[in-house]
C-alpha positions as YAML, in Angstrom:
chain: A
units: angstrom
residues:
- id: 1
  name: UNK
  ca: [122.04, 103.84, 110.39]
- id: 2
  name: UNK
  ca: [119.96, 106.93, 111.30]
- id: 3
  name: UNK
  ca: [120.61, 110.73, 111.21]
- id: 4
  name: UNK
  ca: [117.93, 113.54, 111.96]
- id: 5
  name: UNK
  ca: [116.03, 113.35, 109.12]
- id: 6
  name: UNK
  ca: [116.47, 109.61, 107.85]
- id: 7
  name: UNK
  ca: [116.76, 106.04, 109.08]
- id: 8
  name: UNK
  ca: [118.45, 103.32, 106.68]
- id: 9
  name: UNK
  ca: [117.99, 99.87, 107.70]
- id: 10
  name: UNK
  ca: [119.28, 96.50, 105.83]
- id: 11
  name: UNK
  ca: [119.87, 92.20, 105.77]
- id: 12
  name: UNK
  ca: [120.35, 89.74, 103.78]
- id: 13
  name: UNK
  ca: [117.48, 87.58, 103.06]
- id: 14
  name: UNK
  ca: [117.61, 83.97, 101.61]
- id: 15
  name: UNK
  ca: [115.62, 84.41, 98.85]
- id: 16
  name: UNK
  ca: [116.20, 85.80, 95.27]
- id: 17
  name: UNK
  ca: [115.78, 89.71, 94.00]
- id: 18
  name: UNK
  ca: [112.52, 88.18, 91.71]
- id: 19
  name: UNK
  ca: [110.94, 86.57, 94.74]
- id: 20
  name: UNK
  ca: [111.78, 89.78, 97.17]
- id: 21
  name: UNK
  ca: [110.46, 92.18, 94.48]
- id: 22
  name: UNK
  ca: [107.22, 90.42, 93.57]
- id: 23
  name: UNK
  ca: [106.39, 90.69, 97.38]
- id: 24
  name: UNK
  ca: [107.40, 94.38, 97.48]
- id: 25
  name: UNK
  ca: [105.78, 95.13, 94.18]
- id: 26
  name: UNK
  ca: [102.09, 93.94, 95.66]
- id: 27
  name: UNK
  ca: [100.39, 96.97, 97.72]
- id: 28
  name: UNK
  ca: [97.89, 93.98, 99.24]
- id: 29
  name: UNK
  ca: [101.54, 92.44, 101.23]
- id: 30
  name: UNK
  ca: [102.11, 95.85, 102.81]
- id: 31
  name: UNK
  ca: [100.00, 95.21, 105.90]
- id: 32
  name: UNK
  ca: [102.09, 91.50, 106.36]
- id: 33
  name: UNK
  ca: [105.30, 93.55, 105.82]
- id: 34
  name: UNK
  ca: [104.94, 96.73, 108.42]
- id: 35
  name: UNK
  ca: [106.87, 96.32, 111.16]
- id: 36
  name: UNK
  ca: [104.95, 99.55, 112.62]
- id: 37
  name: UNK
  ca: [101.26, 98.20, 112.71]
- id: 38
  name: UNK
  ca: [99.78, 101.35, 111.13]
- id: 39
  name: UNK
  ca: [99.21, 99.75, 107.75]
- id: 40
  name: UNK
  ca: [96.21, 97.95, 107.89]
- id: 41
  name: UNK
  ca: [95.37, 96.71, 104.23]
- id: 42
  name: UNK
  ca: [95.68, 97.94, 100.62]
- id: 43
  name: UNK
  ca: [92.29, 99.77, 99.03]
- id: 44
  name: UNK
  ca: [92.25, 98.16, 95.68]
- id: 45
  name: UNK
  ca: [95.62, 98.41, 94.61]
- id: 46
  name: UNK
  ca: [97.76, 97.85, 91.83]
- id: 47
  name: UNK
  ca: [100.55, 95.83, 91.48]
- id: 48
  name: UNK
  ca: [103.50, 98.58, 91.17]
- id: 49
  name: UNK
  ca: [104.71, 98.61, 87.43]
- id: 50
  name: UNK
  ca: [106.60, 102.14, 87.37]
- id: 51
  name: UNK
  ca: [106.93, 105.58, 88.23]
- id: 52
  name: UNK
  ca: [103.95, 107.58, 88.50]
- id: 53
  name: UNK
  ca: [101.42, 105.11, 89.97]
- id: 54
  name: UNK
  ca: [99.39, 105.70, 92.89]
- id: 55
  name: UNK
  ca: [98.30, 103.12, 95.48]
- id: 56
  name: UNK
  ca: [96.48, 103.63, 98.30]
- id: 57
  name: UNK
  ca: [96.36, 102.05, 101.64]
- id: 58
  name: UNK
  ca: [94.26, 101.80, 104.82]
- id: 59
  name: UNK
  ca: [95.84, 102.74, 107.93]
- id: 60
  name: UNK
  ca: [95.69, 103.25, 111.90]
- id: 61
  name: UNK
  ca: [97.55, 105.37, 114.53]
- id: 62
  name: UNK
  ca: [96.91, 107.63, 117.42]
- id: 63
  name: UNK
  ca: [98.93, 110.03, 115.51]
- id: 64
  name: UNK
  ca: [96.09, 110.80, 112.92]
- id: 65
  name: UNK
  ca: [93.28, 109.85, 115.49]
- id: 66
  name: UNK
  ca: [92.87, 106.12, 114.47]
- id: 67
  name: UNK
  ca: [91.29, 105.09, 111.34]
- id: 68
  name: UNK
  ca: [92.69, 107.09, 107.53]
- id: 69
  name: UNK
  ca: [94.31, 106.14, 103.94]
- id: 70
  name: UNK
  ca: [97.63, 107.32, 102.49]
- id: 71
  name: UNK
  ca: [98.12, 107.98, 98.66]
- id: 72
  name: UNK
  ca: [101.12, 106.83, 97.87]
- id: 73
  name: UNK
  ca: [103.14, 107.86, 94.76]
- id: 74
  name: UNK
  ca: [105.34, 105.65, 92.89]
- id: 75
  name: UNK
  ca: [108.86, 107.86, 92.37]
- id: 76
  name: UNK
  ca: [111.44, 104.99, 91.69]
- id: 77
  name: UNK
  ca: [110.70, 101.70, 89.73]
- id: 78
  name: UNK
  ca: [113.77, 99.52, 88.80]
- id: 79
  name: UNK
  ca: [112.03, 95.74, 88.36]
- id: 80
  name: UNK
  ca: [114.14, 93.72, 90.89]
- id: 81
  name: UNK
  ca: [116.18, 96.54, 92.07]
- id: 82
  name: UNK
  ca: [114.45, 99.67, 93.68]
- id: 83
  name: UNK
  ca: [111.03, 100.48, 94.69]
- id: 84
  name: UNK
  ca: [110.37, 104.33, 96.06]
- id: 85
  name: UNK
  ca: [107.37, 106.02, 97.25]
- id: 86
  name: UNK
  ca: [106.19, 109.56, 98.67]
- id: 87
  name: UNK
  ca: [103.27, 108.97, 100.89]
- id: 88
  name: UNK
  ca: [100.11, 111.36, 101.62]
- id: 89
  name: UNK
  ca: [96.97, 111.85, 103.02]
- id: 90
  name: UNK
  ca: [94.42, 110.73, 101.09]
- id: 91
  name: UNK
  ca: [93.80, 112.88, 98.13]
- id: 92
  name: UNK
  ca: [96.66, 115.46, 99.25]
- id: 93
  name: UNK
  ca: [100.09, 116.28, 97.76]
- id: 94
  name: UNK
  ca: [102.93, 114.30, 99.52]
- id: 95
  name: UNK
  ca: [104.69, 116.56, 102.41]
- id: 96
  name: UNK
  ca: [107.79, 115.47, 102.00]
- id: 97
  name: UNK
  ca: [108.42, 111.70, 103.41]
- id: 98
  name: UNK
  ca: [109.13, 108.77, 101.59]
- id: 99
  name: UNK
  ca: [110.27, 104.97, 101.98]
- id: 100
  name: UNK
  ca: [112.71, 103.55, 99.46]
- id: 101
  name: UNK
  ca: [113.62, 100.15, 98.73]
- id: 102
  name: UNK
  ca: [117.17, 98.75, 97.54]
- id: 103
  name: UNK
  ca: [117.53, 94.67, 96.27]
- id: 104
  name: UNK
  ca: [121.05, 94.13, 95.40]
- id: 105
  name: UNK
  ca: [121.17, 90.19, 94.10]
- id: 106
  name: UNK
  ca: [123.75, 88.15, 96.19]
- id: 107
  name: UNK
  ca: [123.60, 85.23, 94.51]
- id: 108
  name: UNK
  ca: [121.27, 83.27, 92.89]
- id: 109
  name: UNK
  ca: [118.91, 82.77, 96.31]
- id: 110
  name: UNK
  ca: [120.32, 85.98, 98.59]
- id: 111
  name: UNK
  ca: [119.51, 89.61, 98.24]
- id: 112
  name: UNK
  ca: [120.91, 92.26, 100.06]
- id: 113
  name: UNK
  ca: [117.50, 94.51, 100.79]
- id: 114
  name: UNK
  ca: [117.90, 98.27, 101.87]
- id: 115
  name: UNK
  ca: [114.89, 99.95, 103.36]
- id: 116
  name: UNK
  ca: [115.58, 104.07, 103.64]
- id: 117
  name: UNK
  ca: [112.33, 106.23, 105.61]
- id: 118
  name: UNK
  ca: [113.47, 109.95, 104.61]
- id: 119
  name: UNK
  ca: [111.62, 113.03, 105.99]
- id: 120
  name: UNK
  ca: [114.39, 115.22, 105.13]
- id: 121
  name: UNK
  ca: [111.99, 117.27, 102.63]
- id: 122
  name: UNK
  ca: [109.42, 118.04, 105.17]
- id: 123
  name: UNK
  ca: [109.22, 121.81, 105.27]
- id: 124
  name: UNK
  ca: [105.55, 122.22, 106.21]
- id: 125
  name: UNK
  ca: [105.61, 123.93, 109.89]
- id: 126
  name: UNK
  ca: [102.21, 123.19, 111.14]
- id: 127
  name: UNK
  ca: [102.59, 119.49, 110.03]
- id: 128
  name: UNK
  ca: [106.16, 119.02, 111.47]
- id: 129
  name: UNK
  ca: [104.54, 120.31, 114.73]
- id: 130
  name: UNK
  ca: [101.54, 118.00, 114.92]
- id: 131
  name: UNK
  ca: [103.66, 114.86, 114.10]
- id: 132
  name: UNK
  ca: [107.34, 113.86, 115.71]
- id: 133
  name: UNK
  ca: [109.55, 112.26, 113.43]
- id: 134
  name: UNK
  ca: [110.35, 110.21, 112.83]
- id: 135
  name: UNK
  ca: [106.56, 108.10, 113.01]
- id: 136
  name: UNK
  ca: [108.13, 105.16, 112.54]
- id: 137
  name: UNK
  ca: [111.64, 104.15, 114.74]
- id: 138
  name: UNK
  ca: [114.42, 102.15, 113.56]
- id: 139
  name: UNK
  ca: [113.04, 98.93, 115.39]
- id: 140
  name: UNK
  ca: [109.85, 99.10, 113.35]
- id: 141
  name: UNK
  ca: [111.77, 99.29, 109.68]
- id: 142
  name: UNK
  ca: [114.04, 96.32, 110.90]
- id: 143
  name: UNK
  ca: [110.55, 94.33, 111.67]
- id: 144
  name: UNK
  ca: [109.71, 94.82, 108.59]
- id: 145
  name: UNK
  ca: [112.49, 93.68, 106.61]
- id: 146
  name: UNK
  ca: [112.03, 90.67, 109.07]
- id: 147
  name: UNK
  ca: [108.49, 90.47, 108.16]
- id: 148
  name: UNK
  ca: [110.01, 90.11, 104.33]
- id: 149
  name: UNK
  ca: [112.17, 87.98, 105.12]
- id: 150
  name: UNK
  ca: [109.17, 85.59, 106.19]
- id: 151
  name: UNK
  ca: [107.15, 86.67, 103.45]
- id: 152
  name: UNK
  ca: [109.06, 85.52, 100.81]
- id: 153
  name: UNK
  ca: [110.00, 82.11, 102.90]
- id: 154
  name: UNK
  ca: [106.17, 81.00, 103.14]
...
């Protein structure tokens, strides 16, 4: 599902909300996840514990003129259940996108997984006209939860 300021994407994956969550909760399994091919490793990161952690991540895109890092801000921490970030540049306050994930247990070994990309709170007016969002399409965010889905297979 998508609207103008938000693309929700889900699937089932055959694994359980433990597995899909300790995979999530790891900043160095972002790049493996991405279905967009910006991120390109974690920077020392982390594991994810709760709200108000930072972790940051190396990235590439012609859309920031190639190499840069995002800070990203831990704003939703459920263990097994949700896992929401606002992402930055490097050392800046977030502008107003973030990427939340949903696990909803189907079973002992299925979990429904929910991946939201909102840009709704972008108000900045020089940054919404130097980047087109949204950065990353619906294709990319369904690559990723089949990236996941591999992850937490292997």
């Amino acid at each position: 599902m998508t609207d103008d300021k938000r693309i929700t994407v889900s699937r089932t994956i055959d694994a359980p909300t433990t597995a899909v969550f300790d995979v999530l909760s790891n900043p160095a399994r972002h790049a493996e996840l991405d279905g967009s091919g910006f991120v390109i490793g974690d920077d020392r990161s982390d594991r994810i514990t709760g709200t108000g952690q930072k972790f940051t991540m190396n990235m590439s895109g012609d859309h920031m003129g190639g190499d840069y890092q995002t800070d990203n801000h831990v704003i939703g921490y459920d263990e097994n259940k949700l896992l929401a970030w606002k992402t930055a540049p490097a050392g800046a306050e977030p502008p107003g996108w973030e990427w939340v994930w949903e696990l909803k247990a189907e079973g002992p070994d299925s979990t429904h997984v929910t991946l939201v990309y909102d840009w709704s709170n972008v108000t900045d007016k020089d940054l919404l006209a130097k980047l087109s969002f949204p950065l990353v399409p619906q294709e990319a965010l369904e690559a990723s939860l089949g990236n996941l889905a591999s992850a937490v297979a292997g």
